[in-house]
PAGU-932473 format. One record per residue (C-alpha): residue number from 1; x, y, z; residue in three letters. Coordinates in steps of 0.05 Angstrom, whole numbers, plus 32768, in hexadecimal, padded with zeros to 4 digits. Each point is the difference from the previous one (the first is absolute). Example, Ala and Ser with C-alpha at 12.3 -4.5 7.8 and 13.67 -1.06 7.14 Angstrom:
2
[node 1 [80F6 7FA6 809C] ALA],
[node 2 [801B 8045 7FF3] SER],
This chain:
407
[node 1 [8000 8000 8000] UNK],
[node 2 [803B 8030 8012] UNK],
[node 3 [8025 7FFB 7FBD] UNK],
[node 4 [7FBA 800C 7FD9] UNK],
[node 5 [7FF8 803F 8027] UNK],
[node 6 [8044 8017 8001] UNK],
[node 7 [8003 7FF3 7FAF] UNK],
[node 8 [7FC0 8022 7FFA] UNK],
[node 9 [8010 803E 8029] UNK],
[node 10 [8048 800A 7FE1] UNK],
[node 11 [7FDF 800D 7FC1] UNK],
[node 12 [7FC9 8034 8021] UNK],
[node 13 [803E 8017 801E] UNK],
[node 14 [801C 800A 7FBC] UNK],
[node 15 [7FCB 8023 7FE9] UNK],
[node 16 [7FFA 802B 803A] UNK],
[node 17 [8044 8018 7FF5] UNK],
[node 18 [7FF0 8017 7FB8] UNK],
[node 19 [7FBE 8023 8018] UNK],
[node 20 [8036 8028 8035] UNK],
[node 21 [8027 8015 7FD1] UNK],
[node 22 [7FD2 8015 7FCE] UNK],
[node 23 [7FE1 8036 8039] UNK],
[node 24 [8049 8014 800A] UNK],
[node 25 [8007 800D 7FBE] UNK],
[node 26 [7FBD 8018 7FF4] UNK],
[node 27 [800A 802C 8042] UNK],
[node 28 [8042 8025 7FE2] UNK],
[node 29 [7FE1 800C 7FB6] UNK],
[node 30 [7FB9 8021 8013] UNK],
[node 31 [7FF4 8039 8027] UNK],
[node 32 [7FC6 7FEC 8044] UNK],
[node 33 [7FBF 8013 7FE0] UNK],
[node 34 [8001 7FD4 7FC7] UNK],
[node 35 [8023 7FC4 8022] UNK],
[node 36 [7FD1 8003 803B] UNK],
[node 37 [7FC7 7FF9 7FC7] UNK],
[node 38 [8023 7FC6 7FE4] UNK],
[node 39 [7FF7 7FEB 8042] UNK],
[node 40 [7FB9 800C 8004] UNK],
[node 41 [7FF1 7FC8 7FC2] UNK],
[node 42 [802A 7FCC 8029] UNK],
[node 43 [7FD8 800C 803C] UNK],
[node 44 [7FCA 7FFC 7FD7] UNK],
[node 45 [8017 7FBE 7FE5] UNK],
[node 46 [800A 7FE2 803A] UNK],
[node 47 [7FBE 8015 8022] UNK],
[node 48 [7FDF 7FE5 7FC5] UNK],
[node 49 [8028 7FBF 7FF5] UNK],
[node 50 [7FF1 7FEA 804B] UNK],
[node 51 [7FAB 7FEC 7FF4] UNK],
[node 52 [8008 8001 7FB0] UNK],
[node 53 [8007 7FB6 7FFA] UNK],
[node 54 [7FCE 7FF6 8037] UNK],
[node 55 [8039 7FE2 8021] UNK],
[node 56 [7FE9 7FB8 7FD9] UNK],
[node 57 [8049 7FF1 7FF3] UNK],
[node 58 [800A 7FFB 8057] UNK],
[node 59 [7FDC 7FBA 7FFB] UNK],
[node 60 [802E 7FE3 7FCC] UNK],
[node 61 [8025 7FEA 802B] UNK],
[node 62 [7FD5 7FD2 8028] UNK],
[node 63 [7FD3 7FED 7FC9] UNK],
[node 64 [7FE9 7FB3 7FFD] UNK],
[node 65 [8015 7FF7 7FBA] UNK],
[node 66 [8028 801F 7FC5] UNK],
[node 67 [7FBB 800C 7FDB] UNK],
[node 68 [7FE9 802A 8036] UNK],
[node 69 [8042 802F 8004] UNK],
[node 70 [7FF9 800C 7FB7] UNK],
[node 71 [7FBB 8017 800A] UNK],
[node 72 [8015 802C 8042] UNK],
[node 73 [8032 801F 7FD0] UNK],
[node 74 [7FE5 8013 7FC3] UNK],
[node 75 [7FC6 800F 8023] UNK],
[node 76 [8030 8038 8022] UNK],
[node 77 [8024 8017 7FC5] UNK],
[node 78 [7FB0 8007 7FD9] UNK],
[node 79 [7FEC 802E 803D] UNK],
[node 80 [804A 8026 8003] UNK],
[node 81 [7FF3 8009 7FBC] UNK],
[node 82 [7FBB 801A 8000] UNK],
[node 83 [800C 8035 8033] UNK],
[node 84 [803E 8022 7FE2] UNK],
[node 85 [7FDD 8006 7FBB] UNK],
[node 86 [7FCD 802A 8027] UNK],
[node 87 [802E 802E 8026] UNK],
[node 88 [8020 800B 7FC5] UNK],
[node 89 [7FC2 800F 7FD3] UNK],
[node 90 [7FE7 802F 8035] UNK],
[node 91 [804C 8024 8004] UNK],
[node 92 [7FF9 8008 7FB4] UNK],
[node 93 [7FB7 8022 8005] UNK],
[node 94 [8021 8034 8040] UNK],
[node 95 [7FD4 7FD5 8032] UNK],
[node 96 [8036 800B 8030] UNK],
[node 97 [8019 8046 7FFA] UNK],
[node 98 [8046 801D 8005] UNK],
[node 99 [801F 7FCA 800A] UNK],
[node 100 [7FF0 7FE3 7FBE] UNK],
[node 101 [8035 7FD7 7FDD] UNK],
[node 102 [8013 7FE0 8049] UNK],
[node 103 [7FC8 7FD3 8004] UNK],
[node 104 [8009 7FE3 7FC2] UNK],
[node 105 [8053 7FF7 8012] UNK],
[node 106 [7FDA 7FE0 8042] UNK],
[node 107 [7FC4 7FD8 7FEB] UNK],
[node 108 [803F 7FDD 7FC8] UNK],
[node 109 [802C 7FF7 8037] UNK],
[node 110 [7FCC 7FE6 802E] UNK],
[node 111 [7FEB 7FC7 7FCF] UNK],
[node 112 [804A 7FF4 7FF0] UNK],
[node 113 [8013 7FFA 8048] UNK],
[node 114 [7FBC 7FCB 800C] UNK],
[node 115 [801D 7FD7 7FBE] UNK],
[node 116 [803E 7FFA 8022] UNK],
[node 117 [7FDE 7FF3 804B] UNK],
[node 118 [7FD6 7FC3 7FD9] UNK],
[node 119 [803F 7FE5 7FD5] UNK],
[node 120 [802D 7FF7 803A] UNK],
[node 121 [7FC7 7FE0 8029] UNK],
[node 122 [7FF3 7FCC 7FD1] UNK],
[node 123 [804A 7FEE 7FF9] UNK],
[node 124 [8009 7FFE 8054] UNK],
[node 125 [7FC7 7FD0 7FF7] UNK],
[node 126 [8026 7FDA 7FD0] UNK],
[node 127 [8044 7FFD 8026] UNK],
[node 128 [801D 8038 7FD3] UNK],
[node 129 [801A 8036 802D] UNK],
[node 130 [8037 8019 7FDC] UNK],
[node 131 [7FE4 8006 7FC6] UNK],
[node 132 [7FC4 8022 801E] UNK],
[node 133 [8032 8033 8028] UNK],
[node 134 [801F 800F 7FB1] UNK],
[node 135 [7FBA 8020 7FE9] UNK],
[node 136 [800C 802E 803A] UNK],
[node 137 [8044 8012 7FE1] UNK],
[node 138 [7FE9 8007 7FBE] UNK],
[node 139 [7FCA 8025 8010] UNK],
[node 140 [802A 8036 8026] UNK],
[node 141 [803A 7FFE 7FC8] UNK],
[node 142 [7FCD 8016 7FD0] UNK],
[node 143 [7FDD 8035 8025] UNK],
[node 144 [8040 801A 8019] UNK],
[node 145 [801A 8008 7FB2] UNK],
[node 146 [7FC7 801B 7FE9] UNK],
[node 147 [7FF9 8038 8030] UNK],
[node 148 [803D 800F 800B] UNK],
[node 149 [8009 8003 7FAF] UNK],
[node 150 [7FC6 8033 7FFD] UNK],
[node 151 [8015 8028 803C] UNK],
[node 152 [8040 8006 7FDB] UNK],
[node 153 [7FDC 800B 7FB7] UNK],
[node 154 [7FCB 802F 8014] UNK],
[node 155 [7FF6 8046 8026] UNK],
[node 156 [8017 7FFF 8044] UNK],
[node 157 [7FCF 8031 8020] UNK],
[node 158 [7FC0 7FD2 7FE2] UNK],
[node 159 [7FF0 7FBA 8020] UNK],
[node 160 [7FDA 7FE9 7FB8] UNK],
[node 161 [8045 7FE2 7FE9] UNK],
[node 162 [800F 7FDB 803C] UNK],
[node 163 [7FAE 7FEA 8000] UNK],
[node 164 [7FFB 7FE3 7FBF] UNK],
[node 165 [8043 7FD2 800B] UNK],
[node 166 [7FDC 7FEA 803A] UNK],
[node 167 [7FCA 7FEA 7FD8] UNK],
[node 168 [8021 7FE8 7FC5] UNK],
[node 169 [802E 7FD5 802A] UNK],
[node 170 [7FC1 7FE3 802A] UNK],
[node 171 [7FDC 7FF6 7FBF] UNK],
[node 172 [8039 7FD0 7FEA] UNK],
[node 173 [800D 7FE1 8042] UNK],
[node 174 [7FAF 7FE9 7FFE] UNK],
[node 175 [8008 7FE3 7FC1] UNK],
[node 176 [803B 7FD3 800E] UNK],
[node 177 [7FDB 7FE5 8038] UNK],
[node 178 [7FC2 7FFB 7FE4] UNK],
[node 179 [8031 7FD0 7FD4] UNK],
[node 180 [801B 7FDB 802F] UNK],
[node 181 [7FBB 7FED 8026] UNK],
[node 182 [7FED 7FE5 7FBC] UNK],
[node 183 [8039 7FD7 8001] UNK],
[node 184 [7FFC 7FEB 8046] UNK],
[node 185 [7FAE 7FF2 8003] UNK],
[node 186 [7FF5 7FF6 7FB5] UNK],
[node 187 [7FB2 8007 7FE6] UNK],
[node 188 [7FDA 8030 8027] UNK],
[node 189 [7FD2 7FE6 8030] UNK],
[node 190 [7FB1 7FF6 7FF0] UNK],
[node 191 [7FDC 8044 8024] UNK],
[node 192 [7FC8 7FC8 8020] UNK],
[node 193 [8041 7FDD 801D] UNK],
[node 194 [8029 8049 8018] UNK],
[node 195 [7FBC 8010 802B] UNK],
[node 196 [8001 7FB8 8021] UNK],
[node 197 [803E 800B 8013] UNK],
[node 198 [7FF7 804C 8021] UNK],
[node 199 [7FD1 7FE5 8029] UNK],
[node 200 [8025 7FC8 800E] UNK],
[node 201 [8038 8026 8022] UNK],
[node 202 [7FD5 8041 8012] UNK],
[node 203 [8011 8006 8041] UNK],
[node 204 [8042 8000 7FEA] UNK],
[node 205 [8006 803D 7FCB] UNK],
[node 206 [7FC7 8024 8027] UNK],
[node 207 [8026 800B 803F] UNK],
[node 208 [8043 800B 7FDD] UNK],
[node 209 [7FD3 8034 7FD6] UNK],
[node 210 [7FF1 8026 803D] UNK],
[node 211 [803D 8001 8020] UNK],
[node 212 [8025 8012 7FBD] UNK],
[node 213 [7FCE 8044 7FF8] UNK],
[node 214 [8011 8012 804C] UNK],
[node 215 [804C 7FF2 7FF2] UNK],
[node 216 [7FFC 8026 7FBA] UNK],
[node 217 [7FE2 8038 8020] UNK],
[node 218 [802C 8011 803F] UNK],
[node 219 [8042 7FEE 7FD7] UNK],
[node 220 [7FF2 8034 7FD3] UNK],
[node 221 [7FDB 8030 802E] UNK],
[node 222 [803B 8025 8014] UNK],
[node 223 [8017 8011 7FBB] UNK],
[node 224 [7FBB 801C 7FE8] UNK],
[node 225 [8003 8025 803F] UNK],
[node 226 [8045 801D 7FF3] UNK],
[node 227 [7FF4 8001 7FBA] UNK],
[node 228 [7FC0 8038 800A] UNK],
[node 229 [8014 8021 8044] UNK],
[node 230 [804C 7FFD 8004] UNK],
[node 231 [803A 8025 7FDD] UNK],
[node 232 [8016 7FE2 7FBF] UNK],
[node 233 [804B 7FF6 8020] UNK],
[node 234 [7FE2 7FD0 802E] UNK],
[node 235 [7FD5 7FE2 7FCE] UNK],
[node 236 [8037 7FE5 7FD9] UNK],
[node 237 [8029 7FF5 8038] UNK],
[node 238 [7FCD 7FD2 801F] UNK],
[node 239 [7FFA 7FDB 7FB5] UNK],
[node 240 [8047 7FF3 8006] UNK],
[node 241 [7FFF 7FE6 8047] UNK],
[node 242 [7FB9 7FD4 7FF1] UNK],
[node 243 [8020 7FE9 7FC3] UNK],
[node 244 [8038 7FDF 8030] UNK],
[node 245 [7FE7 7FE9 803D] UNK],
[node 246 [7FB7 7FEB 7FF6] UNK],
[node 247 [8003 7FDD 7FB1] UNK],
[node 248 [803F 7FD1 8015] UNK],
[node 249 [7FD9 7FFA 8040] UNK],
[node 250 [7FBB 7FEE 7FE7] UNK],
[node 251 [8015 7FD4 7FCE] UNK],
[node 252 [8032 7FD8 802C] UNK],
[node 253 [7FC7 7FF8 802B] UNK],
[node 254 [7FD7 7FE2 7FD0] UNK],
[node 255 [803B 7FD1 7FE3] UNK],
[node 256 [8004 7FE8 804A] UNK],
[node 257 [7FB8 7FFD 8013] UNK],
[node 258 [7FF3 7FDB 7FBF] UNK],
[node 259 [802D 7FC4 8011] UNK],
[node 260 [7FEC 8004 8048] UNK],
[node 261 [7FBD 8000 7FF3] UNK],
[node 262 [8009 7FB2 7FD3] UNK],
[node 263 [8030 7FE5 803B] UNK],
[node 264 [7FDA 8015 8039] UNK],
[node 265 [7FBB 7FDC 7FDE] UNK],
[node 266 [802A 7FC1 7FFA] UNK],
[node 267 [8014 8009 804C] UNK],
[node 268 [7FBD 8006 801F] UNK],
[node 269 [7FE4 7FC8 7FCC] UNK],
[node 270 [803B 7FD2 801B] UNK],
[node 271 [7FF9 801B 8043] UNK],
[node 272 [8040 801A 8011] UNK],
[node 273 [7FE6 8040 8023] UNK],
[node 274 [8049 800A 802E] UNK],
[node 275 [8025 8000 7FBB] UNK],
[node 276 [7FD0 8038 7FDF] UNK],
[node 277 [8008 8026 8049] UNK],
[node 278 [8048 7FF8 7FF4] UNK],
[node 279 [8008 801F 7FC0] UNK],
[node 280 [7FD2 8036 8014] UNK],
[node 281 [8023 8019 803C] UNK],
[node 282 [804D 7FF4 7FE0] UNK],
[node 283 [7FED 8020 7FBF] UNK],
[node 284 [7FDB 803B 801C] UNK],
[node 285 [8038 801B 802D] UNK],
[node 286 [8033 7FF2 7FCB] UNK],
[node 287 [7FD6 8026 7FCB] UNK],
[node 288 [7FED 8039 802F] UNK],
[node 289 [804B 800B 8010] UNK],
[node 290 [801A 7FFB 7FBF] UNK],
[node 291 [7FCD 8034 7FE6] UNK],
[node 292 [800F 8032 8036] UNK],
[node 293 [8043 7FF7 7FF9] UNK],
[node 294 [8005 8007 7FB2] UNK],
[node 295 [7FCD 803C 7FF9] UNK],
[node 296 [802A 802A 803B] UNK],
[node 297 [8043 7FFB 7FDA] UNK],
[node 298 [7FDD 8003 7FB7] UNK],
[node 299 [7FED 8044 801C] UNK],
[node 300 [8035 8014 801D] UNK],
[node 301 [8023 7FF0 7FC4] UNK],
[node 302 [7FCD 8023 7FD2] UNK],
[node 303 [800F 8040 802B] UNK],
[node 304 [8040 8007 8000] UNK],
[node 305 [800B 7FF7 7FBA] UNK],
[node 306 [7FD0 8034 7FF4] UNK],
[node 307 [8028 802E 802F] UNK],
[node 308 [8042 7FE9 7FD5] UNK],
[node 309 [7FDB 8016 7FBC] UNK],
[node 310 [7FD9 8035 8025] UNK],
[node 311 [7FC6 7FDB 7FE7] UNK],
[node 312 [7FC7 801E 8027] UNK],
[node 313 [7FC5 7FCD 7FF2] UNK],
[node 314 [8030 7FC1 800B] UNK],
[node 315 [800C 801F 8041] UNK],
[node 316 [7FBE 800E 800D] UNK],
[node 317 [7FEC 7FB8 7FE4] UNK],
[node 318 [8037 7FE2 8034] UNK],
[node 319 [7FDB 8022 803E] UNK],
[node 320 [7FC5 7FED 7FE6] UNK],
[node 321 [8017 7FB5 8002] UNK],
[node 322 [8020 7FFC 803F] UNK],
[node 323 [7FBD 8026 801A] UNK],
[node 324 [7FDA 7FBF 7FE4] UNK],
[node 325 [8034 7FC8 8011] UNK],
[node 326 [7FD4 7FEB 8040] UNK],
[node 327 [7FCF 7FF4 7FD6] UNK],
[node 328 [801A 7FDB 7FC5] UNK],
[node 329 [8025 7FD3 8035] UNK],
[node 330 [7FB7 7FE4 8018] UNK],
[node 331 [7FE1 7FFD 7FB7] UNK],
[node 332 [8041 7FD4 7FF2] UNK],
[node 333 [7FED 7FD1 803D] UNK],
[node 334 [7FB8 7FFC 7FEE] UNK],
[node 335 [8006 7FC6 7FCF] UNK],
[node 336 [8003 7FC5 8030] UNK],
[node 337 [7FC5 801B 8023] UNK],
[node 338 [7FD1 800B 7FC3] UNK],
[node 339 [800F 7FC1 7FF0] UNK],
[node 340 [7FF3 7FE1 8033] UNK],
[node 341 [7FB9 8026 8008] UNK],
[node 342 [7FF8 7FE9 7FB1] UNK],
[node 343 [800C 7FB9 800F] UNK],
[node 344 [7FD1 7FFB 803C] UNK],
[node 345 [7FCD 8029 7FD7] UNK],
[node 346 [7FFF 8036 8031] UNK],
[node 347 [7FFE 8037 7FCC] UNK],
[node 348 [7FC2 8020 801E] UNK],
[node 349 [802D 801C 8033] UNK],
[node 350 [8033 801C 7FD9] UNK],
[node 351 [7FC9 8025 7FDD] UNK],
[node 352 [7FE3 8016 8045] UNK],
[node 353 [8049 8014 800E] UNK],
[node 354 [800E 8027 7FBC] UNK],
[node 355 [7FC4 8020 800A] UNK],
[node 356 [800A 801F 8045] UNK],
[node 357 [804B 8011 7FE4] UNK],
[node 358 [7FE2 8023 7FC6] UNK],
[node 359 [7FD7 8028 8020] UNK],
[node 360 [8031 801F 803A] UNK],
[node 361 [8030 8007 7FC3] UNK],
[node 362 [7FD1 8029 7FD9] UNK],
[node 363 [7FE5 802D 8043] UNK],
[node 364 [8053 800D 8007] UNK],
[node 365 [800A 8019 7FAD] UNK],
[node 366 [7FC6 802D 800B] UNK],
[node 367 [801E 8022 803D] UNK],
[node 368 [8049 7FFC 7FE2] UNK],
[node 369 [7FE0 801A 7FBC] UNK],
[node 370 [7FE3 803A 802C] UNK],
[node 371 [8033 800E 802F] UNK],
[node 372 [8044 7FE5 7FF6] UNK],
[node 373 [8015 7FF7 7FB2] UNK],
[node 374 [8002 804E 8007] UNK],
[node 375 [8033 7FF7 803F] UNK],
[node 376 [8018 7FCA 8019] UNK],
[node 377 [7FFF 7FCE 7FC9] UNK],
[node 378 [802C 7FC9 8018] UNK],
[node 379 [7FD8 7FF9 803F] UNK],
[node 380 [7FC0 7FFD 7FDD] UNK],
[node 381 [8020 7FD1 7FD5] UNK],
[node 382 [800E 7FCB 803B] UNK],
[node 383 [7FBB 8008 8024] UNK],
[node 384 [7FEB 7FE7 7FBE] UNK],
[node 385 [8022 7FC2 7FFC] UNK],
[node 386 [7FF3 7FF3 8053] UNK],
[node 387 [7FB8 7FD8 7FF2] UNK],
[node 388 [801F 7FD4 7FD2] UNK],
[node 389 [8039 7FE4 802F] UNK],
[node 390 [7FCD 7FF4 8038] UNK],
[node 391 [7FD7 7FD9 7FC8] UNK],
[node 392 [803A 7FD8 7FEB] UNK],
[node 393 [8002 7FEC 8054] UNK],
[node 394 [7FB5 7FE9 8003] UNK],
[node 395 [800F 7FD9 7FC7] UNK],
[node 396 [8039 7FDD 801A] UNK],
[node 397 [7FE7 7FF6 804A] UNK],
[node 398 [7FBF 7FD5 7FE3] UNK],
[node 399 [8029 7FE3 7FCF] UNK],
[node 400 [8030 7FE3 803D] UNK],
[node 401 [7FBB 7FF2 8027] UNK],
[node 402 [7FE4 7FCE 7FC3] UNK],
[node 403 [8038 7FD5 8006] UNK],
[node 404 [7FFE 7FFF 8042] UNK],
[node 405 [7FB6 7FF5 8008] UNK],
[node 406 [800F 7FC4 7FCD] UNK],
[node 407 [8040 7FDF 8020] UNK],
């Protein structure tokens, strides 16, 4: 199980790195305003990408059959699909605004990130890890050309450039794993059969669903917040330190939680509760360290080089880090324990959880929106992020008390 995760996440590491450096790069060529609206469409994305597959592709995983997965995923990829050809149809027709031209760069993005969600879940399920952690990689090598290219092409005081790489690069990223789900699941399913199936495994997708809309929305809260109410300095500042602590965060998460969730099934089926208690409480200190550890220095390291290059938004982007290490340290060790929850089918509480979470997160952006973006932004900043670490807690204290309970 170790060297499936370890292969898989070297790759997301991989492509981490080469979404880093493109907001490095990105950060030095274009002035705050229009990077911090390229920020706004990858916000966007990501908001949109976490309930646009309906979350089908989270029961892959621990579906009965191969028939069924195939149905769970293009079932995803028909809804991803669906919803970005509205956002962009209603971008095109100014349903949206000013901020036209990022919603389309989003809503492409957003299906192109769900494509790649769904590929790598059907190769996990097929023992494939590496090559499921490559689409990562490819995916960020192709964005990261692209925009960078048209950063470098096009005017530097206009984000349209750097917005329609985005999309072109998503556009092609979709396609290639629209490809390779052919490949891997062949025909596509019989509708009569992909509905049997949803209900099937409802309980599944539905609570994921909920949780992922919760999750989607205080993630991206902040920037929106920032984004409207905030300076554009700290705008892109924040961009560059989101773009580095909570992407390689999230998705390592997932890459864990994902194998996790398939061992710890097989644990409590063979009923060796004290092993799955094991792994939880060994790999949720290790993972909590190493993210607090790694985040500090990354900003530290982020700061002073923008002190060496007088760089003012690295260093800003370096505080800004360090600012949100605590909290990146205890999304890091929440894997084990949302597995766990997963496994025992205690998803209703991480719902109840995310809920509470969200809405103490939200009641904080609205007073730091009002009252401290203007002032003290870095303080605002951390009151933000304090709901979500006591979330991550509650989540792993019942975790540790279902084992138990089971042993």
């Amino acid at each position: 199980m170790l060297s499936h995760v370890v292969r898989y996440s070297t790759w997301q590491l991989v492509a981490q790195m080469l979404s880093a450096s493109t907001m490095l790069v990105l950060t030095a060529l274009l002035p705050a305003s229009p990077l911090a609206t390229y920020g706004y469409a990858l916000s966007l994305s990501s908001l949109v990408s976490s309930f646009a597959t309906l979350r089908l592709e989270q029961a892959i995983l621990i579906a009965r059959s191969d028939l069924e997965s195939n149905d769970l995923a293009w079932g995803g990829m028909a809804v991803a699909l669906g919803l970005a050809a509205v956002m962009v149809l209603l971008d095109q027709v100014g349903a949206f605004g000013h901020e036209i031209g990022s919603y389309t760069a989003g809503a492409i993005s957003a299906f192109a990130m769900s494509a790649v969600n769904i590929s790598q879940q059907m190769l996990i399920r097929k023992s494939r890890s590496g090559y499921a952690g490559r689409i990562a990689a490819f995916r960020s090598f192709v964005v990261s050309a692209f925009v960078v290219g048209f950063a470098w092409l096009g005017p530097r005081l206009d984000a349209k450039a750097v917005l329609f790489g985005l999309s072109i690069a998503s556009a092609m990223v979709a396609i290639g794993c629209l490809v390779e789900l052919v490949r891997i699941t062949g025909a596509l399913p019989a509708f009569g059969s992909m509905r049997v199936t949803f209900r099937r495994y409802s309980d599944v997708w539905m609570s994921y669903l909920g949780q992922s809309i919760l999750s989607g929305i205080s993630l991206n809260a902040p920037y929106f917040a920032i984004f409207h109410f905030a300076a554009p300095r700290y705008a892109a500042a924040y961009l560059l330190a989101d773009r580095v602590v909570r992407m390689p965060v999230t998705l390592l998460s997932n890459s864990v939680r994902s194998h996790l969730t398939h061992q710890f099934r097989l644990l409590i089926e063979r009923r060796q509760e004290n092993t799955g208690k094991g792994i939880l409480l060994r790999w949720s200190a290790s993972l909590a360290v190493m993210g607090l550890v790694v985040l500090l220095l990354g900003g530290w390291t982020l700061w002073m080089f923008g002190a060496h290059f007088s760089g003012e938004k690295w260093r800003q982007a370096g505080v800004a880090i360090m600012v949100m290490s605590v909290w990146g340290g205890s999304v890091i060790s929440n894997p084990p324990a949302a597995a766990t929850l997963t496994a025992y089918r205690k998803t209703g509480y991480i719902f109840r959880m995310q809920a509470g979470e969200l809405i103490l997160r939200i009641t904080i952006i609205a007073a730091a929106a009002l009252y401290l973006f203007k002032g003290e932004f870095y303080l605002g900043l951390f009151l933000i992020f304090v709901p979500g670490i006591f979330y991550n807690f509650f989540l792993w204290r019942e975790a540790s008390q279902a084992w138990k309970t089971s042993c």
